[in-house]
C-alpha positions in Angstrom: 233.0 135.0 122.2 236.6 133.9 124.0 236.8 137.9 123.7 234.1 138.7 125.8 234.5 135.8 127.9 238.3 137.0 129.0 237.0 140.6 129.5 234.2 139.5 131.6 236.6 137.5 133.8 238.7 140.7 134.1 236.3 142.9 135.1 235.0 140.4 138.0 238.8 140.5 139.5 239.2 144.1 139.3 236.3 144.7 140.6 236.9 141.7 143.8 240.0 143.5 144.2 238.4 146.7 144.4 235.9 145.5 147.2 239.2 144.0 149.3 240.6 147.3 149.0 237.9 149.3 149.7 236.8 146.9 152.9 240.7 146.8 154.3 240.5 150.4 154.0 236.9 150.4 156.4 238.8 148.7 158.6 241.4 151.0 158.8 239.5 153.7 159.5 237.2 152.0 162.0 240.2 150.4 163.8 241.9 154.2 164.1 239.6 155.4 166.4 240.8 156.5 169.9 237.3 155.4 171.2 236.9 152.1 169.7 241.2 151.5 170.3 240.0 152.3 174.2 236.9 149.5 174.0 239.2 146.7 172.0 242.4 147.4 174.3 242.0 148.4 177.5 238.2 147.0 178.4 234.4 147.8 177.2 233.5 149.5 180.4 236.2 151.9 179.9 235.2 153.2 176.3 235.3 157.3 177.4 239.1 156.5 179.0 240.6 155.5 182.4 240.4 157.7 184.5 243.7 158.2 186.2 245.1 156.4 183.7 245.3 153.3 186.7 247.9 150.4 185.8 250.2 148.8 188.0 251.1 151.0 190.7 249.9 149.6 193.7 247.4 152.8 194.8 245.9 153.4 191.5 246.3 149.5 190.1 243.8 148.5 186.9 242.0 145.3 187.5 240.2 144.3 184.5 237.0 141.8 184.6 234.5 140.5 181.9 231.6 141.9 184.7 233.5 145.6 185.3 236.9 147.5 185.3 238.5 148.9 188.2 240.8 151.0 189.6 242.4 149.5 193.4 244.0 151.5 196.1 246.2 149.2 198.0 246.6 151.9 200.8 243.1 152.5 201.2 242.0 148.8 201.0 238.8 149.7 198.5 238.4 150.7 195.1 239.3 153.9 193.6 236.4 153.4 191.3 234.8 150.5 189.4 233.1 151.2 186.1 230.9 149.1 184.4 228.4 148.8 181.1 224.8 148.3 182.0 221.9 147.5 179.4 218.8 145.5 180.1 219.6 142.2 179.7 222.0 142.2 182.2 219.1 142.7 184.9 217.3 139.7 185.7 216.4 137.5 188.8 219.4 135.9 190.1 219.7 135.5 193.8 222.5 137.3 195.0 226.1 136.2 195.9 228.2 135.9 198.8 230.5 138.3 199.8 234.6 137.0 199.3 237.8 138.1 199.7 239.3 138.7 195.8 241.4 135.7 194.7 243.5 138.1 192.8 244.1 141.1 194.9 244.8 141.3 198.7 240.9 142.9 199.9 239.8 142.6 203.2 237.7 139.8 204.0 234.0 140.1 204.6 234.4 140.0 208.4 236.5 142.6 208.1 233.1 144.8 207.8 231.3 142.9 210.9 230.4 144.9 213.9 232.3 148.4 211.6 229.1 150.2 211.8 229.0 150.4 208.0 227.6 148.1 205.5 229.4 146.6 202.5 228.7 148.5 200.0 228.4 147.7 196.1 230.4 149.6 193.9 228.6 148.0 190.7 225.4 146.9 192.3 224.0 143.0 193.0 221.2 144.0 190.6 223.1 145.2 187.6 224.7 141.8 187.4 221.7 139.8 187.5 221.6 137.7 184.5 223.5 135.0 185.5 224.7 133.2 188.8 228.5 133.5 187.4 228.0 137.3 187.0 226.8 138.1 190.1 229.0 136.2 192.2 231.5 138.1 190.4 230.5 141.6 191.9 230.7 140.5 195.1 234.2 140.3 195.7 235.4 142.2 198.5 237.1 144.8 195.6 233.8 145.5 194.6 233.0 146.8 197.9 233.7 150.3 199.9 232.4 151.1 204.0 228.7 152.7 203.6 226.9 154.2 206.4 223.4 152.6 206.1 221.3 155.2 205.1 223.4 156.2 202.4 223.7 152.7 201.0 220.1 151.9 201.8 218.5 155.5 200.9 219.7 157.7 198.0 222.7 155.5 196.9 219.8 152.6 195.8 217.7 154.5 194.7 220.5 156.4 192.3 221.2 152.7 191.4 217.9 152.4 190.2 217.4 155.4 188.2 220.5 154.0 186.6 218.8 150.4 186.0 215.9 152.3 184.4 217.4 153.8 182.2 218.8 150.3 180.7 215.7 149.2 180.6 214.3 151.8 178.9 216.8 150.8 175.9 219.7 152.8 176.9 223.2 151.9 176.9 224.6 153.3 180.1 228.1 153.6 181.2 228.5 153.7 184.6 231.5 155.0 187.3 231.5 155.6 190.9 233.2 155.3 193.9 234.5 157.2 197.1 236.7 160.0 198.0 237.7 161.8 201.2 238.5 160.0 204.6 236.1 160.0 207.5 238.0 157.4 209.6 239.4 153.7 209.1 238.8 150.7 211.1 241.2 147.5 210.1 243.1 149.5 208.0 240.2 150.0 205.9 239.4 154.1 204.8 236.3 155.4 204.8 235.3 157.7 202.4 233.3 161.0 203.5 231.1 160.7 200.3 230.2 158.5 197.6 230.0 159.3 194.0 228.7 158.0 190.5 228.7 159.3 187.1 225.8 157.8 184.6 226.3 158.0 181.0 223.3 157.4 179.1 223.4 156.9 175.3 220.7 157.7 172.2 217.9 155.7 172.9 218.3 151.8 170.8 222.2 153.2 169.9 225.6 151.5 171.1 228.6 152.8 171.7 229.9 155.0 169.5 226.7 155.9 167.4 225.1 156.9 170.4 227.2 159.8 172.0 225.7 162.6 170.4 222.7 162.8 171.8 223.7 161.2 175.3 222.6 162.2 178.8 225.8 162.9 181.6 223.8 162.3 185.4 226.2 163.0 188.6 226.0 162.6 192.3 228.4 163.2 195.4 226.5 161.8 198.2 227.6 162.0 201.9 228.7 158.7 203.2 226.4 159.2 206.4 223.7 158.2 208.1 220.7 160.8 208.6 219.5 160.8 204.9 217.8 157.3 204.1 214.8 159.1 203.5 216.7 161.3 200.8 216.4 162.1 197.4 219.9 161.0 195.4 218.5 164.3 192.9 219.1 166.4 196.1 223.1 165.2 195.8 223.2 165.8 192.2 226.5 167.7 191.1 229.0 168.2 188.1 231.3 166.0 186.5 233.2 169.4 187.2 233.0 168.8 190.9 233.2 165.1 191.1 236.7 165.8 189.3 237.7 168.5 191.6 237.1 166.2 194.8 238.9 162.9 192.8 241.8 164.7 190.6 240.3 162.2 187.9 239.6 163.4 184.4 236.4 161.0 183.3 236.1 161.5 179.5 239.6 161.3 178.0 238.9 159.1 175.0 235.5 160.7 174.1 235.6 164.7 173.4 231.7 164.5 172.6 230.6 163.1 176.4 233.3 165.7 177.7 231.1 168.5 176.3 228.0 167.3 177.5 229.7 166.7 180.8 230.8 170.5 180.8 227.2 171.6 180.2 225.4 168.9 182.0 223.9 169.2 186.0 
């Protein structure tokens, strides 16, 4: 009986050691990939890469925020880009913010924009960060914001916004970029871009991130920062990643050779 007893107890810790083993090695494996290295380290709006691979230079510097991830151009005085993870509970009925100059980085203010001629313009929109007061404040900080001519802002660009938002609450996870490039002009040292651009990743239907990459949707749009088109569809501005890299110098899918194929193929 003290036989079977001591072979019994054997057996249990060689087999406890061989479930430690085998779930250290899971880990292992899981904590190797490049994609899931880019959410844990460098933010969870950034999981395909950073474009431009932004840091601490002073044009190109990587600002890093629980609401979105961005890229600032000191220079310019807006964002390179700002990217951001959007699902549906996100969206809710929060009233939105005041603008405010960024306690962190030297913006303009939000007079800065008064009497421009353009609006302030959301990079990651009021509405995608509508859950809860703290959240939208938090997209209202002047680095959130680039100079929009008013029918761009209020036309296509809200209702590309919107397709974007529908898609989160269709149970997508969506992964969203955008941004300006080009210079039409500056007032208070402020550049304004010649055209506005977003890039829309939408996963598998009920997967996240990185389940759902192989049957993802890639959406893009370059639409001119001008006024004229309010009345515009944003599926009249859609482009390529292709082109949207061409006009930024910015290679979008680094981390995630899967979305860079369906980027390649995708208009």
């Amino acid at each position: 009986m003290r036989r079977i007893s001591a072979l019994l107890l054997v057996l249990a810790l060689t087999l406890i050691a061989f479930t430690e083993s085998g779930c250290s090695s899971c880990r292992q494996r899981k904590e190797s990939s490049p994609a899931l290295q880019s959410v844990q380290l460098i933010s969870p709006h950034l999981p395909f890469g950073n474009p431009g691979n932004a840091g601490k230079d002073p044009d190109n510097r990587l600002v890093l925020r629980q609401q979105f991830a961005a890229s600032w151009n000191a220079s310019r005085q807006t964002a390179n880009w700002v990217a951001w993870r959007l699902t549906a509970t996100d969206i809710g009925e929060t009233e939105r913010s005041q603008f405010y100059a960024d306690p962190e980085i030297e913006t303009p203010t939000p007079r800065d924009y008064t009497s421009s001629g353009f609006d302030r313009g959301h990079l990651c929109p009021s509405k995608d960060r509508s859950d809860t007061p703290e959240n939208n404040r938090a997209v209202f900080t002047m680095l959130n914001i680039i100079p929009q001519a008013a029918d761009n802002n209020r036309g296509p660009w809200v209702k590309l916004e919107e397709f974007a938002r529908s898609l989160a609450l269709a149970g997508r996870e969506v992964y969203v970029i955008a941004g300006g490039s080009g210079a039409a002009g500056s007032f208070k040292g402020i550049t304004v871009p010649d055209s506005t651009w977003k890039i829309i990743v939408a996963l598998e239907r009920g997967k996240s991130f990185p389940e759902g990459q192989e049957k993802a949707q890639v959406f893009a749009a370059l639409l001119p920062n001008r006024d004229g088109i309010k009345d515009d569809r944003w599926q009249q501005y859609q482009t390529s990643v292709a082109e949207i890299e061409r006009r930024t110098g910015y290679h979008f899918f680094t981390s995630s050779p899967v979305i860079d194929q369906i980027a390649r193929t995708a208009r």
